[in-house]
C-alpha positions in Angstrom: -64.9 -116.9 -11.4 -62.7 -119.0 -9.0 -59.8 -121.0 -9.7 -60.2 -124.6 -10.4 -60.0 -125.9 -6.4 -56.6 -127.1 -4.9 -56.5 -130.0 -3.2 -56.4 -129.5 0.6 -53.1 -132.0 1.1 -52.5 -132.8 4.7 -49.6 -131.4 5.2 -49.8 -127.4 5.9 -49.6 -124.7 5.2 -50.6 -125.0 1.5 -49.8 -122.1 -1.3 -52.8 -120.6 -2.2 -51.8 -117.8 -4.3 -49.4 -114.8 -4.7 -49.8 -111.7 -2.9 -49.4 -109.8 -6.1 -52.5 -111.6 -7.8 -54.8 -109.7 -4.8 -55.5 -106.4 -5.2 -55.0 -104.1 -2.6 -57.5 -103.3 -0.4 -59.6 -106.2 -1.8 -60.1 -109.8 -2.0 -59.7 -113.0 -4.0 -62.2 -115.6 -4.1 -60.2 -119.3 -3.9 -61.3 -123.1 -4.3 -60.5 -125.5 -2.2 -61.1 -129.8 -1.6 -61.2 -131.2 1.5 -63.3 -134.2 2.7 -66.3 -132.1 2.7 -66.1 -131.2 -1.2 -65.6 -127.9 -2.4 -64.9 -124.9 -0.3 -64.7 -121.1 -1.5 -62.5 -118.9 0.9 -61.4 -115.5 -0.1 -58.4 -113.5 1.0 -58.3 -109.9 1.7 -55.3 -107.8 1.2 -54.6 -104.6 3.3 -50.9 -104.1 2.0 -48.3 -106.6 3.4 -51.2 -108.2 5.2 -53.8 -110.7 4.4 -57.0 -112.2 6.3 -58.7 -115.0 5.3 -62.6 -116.2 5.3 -65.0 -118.8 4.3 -66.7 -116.7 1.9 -69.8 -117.4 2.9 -72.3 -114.5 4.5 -73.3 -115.9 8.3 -77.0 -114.8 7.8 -77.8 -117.5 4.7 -74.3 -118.8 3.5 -74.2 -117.3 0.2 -71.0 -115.9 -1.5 -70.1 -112.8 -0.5 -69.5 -111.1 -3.9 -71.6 -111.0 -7.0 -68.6 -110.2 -9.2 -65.6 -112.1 -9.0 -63.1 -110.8 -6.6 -65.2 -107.8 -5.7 -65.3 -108.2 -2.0 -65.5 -104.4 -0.4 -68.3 -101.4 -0.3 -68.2 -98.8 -3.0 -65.8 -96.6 0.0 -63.3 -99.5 0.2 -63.7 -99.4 3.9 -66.1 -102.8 4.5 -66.8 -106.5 3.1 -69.4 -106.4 2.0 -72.5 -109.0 1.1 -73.7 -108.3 -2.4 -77.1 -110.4 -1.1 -78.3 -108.9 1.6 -75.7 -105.4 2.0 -74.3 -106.7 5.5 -71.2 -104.9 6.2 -68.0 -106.8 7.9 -64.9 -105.1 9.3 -62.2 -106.5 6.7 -59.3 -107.1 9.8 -62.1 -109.3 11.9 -65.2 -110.4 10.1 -66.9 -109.0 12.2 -70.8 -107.9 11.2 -71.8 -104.3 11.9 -74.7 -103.8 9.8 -77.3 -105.8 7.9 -79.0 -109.3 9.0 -76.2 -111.0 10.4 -75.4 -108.1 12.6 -73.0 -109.3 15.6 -72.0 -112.6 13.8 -68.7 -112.8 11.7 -67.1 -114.2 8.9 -65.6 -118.1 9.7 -61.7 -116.9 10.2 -59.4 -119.4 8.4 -55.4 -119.2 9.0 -53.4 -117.3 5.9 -50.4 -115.6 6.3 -47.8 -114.5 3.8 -44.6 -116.1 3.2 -40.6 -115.0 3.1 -41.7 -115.8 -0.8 -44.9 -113.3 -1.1 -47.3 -116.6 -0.9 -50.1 -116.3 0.4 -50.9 -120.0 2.5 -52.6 -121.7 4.6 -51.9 -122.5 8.2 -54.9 -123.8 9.4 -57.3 -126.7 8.3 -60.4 -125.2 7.4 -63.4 -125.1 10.1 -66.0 -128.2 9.7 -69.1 -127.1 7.6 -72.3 -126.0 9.4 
């Protein structure tokens, strides 16, 4: 289950979470509000670093994980869509298997913080 959603402030970057609340080598599904109403990112975690996504599968916009904060294959290599079984590079979003093949994940700015936070630098992408 999420977090209740932050509000999306104007001012950025915005503290989403700590580093040390993601697992390594997987993901954290996040809330946010913006204009639009609710948004779900997640935030992957491959050691120091951290990428960031609508999570939302390209082919019909439906979560990417069935469990919360279960994000990657059974070899810890891929995201991967719990829907349909596409398969996206973690680093680029990138679809190299399943329906959406050759689409990606919407990128959305994180980065990590002198503090280990995990925040946003970007405002989000308009829906589709």
């Amino acid at each position: 289950m999420a977090a209740p959603p932050s509000p999306l402030r104007d001012t950025l970057p915005l503290r989403l979470c700590r580093l040390e609340e993601i697992e390594d080598g997987e993901g954290k599904s996040l809330e946010l509000q913006d204009a639009g109403g609710r948004r779900e990112l997640v935030v992957l975690r491959d050691g120091a670093a951290v990428h960031g996504y609508l999570n939302a599968c390209p082919h019909l916009g439906v979560p990417l994980e069935m469990v919360p904060d279960r994000f990657m294959n059974a070899a810890g290599t891929h995201v991967i869509c719990r829907t349909h079984g596409a398969l996206f590079e973690p680093a680029t979003g990138y679809c190299i298997s399943g329906p959406c093949a050759g689409q990606s994940l919407t990128r959305i700015g994180v980065v990590v913080d002198s503090e280990d936070w995990v925040v946003l630098t970007d405002r989000l992408p308009p829906e589709r």
